[in-house]
C-alpha positions as CSV (number, residue, x, y, z in Angstrom):
1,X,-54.0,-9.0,14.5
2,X,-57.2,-8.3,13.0
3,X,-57.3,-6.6,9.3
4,X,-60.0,-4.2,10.4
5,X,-57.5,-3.0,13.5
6,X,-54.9,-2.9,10.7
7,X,-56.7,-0.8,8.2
8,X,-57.2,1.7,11.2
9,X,-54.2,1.6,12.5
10,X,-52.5,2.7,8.7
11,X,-55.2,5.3,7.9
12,X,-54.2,7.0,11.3
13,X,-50.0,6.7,10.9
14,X,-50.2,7.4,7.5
15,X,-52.8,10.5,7.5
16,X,-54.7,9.1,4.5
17,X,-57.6,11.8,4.7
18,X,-55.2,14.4,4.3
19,X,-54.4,13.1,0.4
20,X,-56.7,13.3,-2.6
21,X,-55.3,10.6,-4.5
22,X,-55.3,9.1,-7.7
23,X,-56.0,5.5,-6.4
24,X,-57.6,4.8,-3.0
25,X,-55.5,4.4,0.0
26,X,-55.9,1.1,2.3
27,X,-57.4,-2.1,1.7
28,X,-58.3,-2.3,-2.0
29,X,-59.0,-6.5,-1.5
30,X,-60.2,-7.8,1.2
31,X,-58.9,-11.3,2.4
32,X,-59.2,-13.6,5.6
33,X,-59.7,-11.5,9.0
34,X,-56.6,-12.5,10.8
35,X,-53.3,-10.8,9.9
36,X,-50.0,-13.0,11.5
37,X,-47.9,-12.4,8.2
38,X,-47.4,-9.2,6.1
39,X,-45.2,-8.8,2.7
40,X,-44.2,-5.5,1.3
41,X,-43.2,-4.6,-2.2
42,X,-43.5,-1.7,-4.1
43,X,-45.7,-2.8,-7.1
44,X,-48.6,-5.6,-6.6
45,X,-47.4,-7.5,-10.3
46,X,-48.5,-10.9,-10.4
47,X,-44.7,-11.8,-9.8
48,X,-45.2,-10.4,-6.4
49,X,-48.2,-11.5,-5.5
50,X,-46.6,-15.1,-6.4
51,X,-43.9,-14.8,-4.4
52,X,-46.6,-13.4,-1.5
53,X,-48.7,-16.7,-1.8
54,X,-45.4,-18.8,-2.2
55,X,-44.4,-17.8,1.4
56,X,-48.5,-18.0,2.6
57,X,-48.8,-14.1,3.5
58,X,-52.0,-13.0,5.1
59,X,-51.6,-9.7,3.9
60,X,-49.3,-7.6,0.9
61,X,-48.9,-3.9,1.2
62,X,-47.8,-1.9,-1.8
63,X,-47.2,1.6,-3.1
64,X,-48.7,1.0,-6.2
65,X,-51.5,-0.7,-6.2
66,X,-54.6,-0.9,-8.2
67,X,-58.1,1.3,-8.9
68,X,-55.9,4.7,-10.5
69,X,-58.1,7.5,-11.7
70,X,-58.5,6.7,-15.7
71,X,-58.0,3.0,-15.2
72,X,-60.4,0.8,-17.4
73,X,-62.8,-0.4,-14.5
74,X,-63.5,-4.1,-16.2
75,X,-61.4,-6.3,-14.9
76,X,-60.0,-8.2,-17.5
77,X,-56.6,-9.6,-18.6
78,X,-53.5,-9.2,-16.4
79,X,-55.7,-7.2,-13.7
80,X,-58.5,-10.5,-13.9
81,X,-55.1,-12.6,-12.7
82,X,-53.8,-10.9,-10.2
83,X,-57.1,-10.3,-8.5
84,X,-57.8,-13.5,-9.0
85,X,-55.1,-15.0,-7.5
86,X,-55.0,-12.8,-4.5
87,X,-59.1,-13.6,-3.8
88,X,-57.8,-17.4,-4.3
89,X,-55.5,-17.4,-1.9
90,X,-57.8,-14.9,0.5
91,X,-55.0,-12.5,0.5
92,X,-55.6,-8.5,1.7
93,X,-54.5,-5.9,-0.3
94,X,-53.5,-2.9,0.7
95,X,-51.8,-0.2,-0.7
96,X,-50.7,3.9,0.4
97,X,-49.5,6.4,-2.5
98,X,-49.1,9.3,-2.1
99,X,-49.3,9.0,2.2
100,X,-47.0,7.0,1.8
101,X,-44.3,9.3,0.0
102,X,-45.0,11.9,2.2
103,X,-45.2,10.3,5.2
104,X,-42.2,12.9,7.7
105,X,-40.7,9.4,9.0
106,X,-40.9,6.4,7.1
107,X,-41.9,8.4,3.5
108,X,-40.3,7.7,0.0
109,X,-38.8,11.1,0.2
110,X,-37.9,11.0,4.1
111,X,-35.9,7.9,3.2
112,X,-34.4,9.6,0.6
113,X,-32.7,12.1,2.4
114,X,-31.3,9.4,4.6
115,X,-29.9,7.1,2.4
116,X,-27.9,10.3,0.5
117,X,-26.6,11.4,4.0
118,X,-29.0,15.3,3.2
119,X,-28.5,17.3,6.3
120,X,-31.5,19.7,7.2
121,X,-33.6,18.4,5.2
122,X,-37.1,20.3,4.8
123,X,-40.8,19.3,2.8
124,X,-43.0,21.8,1.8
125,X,-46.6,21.5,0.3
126,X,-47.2,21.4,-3.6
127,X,-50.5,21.4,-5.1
128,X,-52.1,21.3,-1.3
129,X,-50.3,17.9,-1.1
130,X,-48.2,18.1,1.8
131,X,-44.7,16.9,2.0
132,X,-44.4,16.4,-1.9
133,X,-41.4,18.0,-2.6
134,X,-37.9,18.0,-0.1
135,X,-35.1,20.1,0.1
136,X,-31.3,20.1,1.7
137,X,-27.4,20.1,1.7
138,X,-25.8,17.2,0.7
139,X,-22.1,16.4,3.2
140,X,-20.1,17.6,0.6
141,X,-19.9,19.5,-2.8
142,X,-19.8,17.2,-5.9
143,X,-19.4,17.5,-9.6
144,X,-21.8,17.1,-11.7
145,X,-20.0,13.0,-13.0
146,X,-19.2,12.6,-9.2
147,X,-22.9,13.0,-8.2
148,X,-24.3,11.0,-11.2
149,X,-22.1,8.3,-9.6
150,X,-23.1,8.9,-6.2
151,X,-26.8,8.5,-6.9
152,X,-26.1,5.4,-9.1
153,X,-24.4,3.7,-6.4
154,X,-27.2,4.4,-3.6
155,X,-29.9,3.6,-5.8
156,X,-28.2,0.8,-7.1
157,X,-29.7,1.9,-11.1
158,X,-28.6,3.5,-14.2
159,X,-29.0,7.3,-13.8
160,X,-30.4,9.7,-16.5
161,X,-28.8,13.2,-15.8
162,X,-28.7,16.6,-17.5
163,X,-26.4,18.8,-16.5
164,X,-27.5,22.3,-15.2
165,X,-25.1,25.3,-14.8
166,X,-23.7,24.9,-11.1
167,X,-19.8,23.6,-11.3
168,X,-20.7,22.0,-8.1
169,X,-23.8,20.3,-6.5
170,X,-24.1,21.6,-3.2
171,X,-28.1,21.1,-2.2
172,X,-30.9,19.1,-3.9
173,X,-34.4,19.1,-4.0
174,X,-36.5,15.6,-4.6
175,X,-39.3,14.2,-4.7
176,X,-39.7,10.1,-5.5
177,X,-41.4,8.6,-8.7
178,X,-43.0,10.3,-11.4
179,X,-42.5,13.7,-10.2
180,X,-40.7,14.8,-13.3
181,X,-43.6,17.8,-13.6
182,X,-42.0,19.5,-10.0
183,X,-38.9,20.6,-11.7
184,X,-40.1,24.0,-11.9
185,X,-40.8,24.0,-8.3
186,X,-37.9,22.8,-7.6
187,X,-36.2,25.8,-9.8
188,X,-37.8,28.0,-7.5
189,X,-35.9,26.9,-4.6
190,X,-33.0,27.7,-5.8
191,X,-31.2,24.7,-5.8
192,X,-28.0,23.5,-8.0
193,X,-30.5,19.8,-8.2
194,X,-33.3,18.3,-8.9
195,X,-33.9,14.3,-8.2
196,X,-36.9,11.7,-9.1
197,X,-37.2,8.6,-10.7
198,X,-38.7,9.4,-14.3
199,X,-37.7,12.0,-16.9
200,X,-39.9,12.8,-19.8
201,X,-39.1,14.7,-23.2
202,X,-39.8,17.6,-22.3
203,X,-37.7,18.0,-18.9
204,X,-33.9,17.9,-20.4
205,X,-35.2,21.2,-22.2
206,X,-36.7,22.3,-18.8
207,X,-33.5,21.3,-16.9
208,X,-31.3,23.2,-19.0
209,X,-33.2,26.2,-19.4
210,X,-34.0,26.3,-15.8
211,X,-30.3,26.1,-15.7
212,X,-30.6,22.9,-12.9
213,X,-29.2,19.6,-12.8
214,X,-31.7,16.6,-13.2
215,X,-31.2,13.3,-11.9
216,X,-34.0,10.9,-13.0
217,X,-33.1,7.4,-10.7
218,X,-35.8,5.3,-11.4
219,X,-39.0,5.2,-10.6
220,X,-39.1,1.7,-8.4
221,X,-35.6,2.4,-7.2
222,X,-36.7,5.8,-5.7
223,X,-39.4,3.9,-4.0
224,X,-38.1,1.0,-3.1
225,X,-38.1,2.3,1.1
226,X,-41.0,3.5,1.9
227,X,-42.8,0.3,1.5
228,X,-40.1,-1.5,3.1
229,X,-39.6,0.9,6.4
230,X,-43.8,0.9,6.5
231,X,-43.5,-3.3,7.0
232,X,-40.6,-3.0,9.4
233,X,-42.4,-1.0,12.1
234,X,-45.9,-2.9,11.7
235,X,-43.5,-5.8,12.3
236,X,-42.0,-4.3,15.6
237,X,-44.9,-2.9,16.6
238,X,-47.6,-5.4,16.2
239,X,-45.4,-8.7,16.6
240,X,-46.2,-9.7,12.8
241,X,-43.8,-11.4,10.8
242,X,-42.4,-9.6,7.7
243,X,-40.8,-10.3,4.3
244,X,-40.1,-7.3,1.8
245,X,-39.6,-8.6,-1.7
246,X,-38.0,-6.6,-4.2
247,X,-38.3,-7.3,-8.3
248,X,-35.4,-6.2,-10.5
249,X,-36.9,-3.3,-12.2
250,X,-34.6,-1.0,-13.7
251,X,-37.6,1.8,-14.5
């Protein structure tokens, strides 16, 4: 397919115009016009990117990509060589943040709930960013230890936790990544926890005053399906071939 019809097609599926972002959504580096091989990962490292022109991909779509609002705008070092290498090889670049976490099907947090079984799950808007932060029952009660498990198993990841004040963990809120600030929101929901990938100083005081469990899972594990489920259905739908590739990243 053509990267033009591409870059339509995900602008439209993923509602970028709703999102004020702090990188820009889409193609970010522009390669050759046709589009007959996609790779998906959820950072664009120069071990990815590698790997990307290793298996001649016409295209890599990522979560995190580059451009973020307070970057250094020369392009020097480590950013020189992975633009560099991806303008080599006339490789596109594309990349979806926060659409792409928020996204009702194929979303960070929509994946979430599926892989820990939540049943009704819900999304709500934070900061006029819709679908930020998800809420549900888990299939059955756990302990605190029991959960900590639980999550460390799905996410395949050491788990940070602080324990909260609820004996057992009967519904969660989420939200994928950094989103370590949303613990009060998720307080307010009045649920026994909280999960996201990164924990800061600050929260286990926040947790434990708040009197909620916190979970922090990793930031790349938490956002390891998005990205993937995003290349799966291009690949269905547009007849493209597909290759997710996943870096060990414990963070």
């Amino acid at each position: 397919m053509q990267k033009a019809t591409l870059a339509n097609y995900l602008a439209d599926f993923l509602a970028v115009s709703l999102y004020q972002d702090y990188a820009p959504n889409g193609l970010q580096i522009e390669g050759r016009s046709e589009i007959k091989k996609i790779v998906t990962a959820v950072s664009a490292s120069l071990e990815v990117i590698q790997a990307a022109i290793k298996i001649n991909a016409d295209a890599l779509l990522v979560h995190h990509g580059y451009f973020w609002q307070g970057e250094d705008k020369t392009i020097l070092g480590i950013k020189k060589a992975r633009i560099a290498a991806l303008l080599k090889e006339d490789i596109n670049l594309f990349a979806f943040h926060l659409p792409l976490d928020c996204h009702k099907e194929l979303g960070n947090n929509a994946k979430l709930a599926k892989i820990l079984q939540v049943s009704k799950p819900k999304s709500q808007t934070v900061n006029q960013i819709p679908n930020l932060l998800w809420s549900g029952s888990l299939p059955k009660p756990q302990s605190f230890s029991q959960f900590t498990n639980y999550l460390e198993k799905k996410f395949a990841n050491n788990v940070l936790a602080v324990a909260g004040s609820a004996s057992t963990i009967k519904t969660i809120a989420w939200c994928t990544g950094a989103a370590q600030n949303l613990l009060a929101n998720a307080a307010s929901l009045k649920v026994d926890a909280y999960i996201s990938g990164e924990i800061s100083e600050r929260t286990y005081y926040e947790a434990r005053e708040y009197n909620i469990h916190y979970f922090a899972c990793g930031h790349h594990a938490t956002e390891r399906y998005g990205i993937r489920a995003l290349g799966e259905h291009l690949a269905a739908k547009f007849a493209l071939e597909h290759q997710y590739i996943e870096v060990n990243n414990p963070f």
